[in-house]
N, C-alpha and C positions, 0 to 999 in steps of 0.2 A: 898908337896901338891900333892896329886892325881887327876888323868886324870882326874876322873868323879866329883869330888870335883868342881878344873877349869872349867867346862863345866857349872856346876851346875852357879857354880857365874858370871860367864859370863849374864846364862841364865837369873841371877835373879835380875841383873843391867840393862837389858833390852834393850841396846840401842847400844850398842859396837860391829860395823860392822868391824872395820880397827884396825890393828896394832897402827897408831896413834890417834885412838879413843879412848883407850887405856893409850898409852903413854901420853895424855893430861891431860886425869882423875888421873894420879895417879899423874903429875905434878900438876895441882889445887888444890887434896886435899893436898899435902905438901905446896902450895903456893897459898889459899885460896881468897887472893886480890891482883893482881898482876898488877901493869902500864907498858906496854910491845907493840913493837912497833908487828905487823905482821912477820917479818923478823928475830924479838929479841925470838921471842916466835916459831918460827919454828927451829933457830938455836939451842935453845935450848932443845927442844925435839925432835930434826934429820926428821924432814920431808919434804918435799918438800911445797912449798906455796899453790900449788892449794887442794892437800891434807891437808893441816892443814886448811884449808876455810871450806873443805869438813868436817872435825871431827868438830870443830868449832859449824857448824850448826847441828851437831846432838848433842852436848851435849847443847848449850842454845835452840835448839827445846825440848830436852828432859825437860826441867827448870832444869837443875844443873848448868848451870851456867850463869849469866847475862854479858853482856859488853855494855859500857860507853863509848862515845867521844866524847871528847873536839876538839871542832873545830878547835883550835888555835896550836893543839898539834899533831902529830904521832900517840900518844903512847895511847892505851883503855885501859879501868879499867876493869880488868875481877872480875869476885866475884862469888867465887865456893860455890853455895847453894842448897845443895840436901833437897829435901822432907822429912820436919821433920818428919813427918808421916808418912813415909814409909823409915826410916832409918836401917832398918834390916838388909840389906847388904853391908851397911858401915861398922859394926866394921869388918867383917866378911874379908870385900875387902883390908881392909888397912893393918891389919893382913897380908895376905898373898902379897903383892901386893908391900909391902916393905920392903920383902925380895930377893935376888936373885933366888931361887929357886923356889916361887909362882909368878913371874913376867914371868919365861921361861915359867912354867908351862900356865898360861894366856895368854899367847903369845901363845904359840902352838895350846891350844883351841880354839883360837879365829881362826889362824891359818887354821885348822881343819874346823870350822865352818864355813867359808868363803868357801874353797875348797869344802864340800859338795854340799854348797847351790848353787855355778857356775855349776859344775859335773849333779845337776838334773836342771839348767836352774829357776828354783824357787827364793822365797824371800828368808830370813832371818830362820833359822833351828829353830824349837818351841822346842827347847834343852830340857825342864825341861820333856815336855811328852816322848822324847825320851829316856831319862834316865830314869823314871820309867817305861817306858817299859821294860827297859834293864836290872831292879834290877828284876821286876818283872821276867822276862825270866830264870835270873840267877837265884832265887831263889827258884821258881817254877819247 
């Protein structure tokens, strides 16, 4: 997977600030309904709690994924559900995203666009205009 490829799907998923913003989305879509304690769900995608709280609410603010709980219980029902309507960058995501080389790749971009956006003090990097700048420049 290339540099600009990564950038591009990052950019076109739309929502993926953190490393484990990331690492949760490609955990959901392999485990799509999951009953998992806070703890069970951190351990298993390596991040620390207040960071997986933080990824958490960007992906069910995004609507990709809902959670459930049972009073009585620990453990939420997550249920990873992207917009059928705008599924374009799912087959696109999971392609690369489960293998090793499109996951470093994804990581590095995201990576990358984190360090940018801290660097100019700004929000979130509008990735997709900065790469056709980029082809554009390159090409012209």
């Amino acid at each position: 997977m290339e540099r600009q490829e990564a950038l591009w799907l990052i950019a076109r998923v739309g929502v993926l600030r953190h490393v484990c913003d990331l690492d949760l989305l490609i955990f959901f879509v392999r485990h799509p309904r999951s009953l998992l304690t806070s703890e069970q769900l951190a351990a298993f995608v390596g991040c620390e709690l207040p960071q997986l709280s933080a990824s958490l609410d960007v992906l069910i603010n995004a609507g990709l994924l809902t959670r459930t709980q049972n009073p009585t219980h620990a453990a939420r029902l997550y249920v990873f559900r992207p917009d059928p309507t705008d599924d374009e960058w799912l087959p696109s995501f999971i392609r690369h995203a489960f293998t090793r080389a499109g996951r470093i790749a994804l990581r590095e971009a995201l990576g990358r666009q984190s360090a940018e956006a801290s660097n100019r003090g700004k929000g979130p990097v509008d990735l997709v205009t900065r790469i056709t700048r980029g082809r554009i420049a390159s090409n012209g």
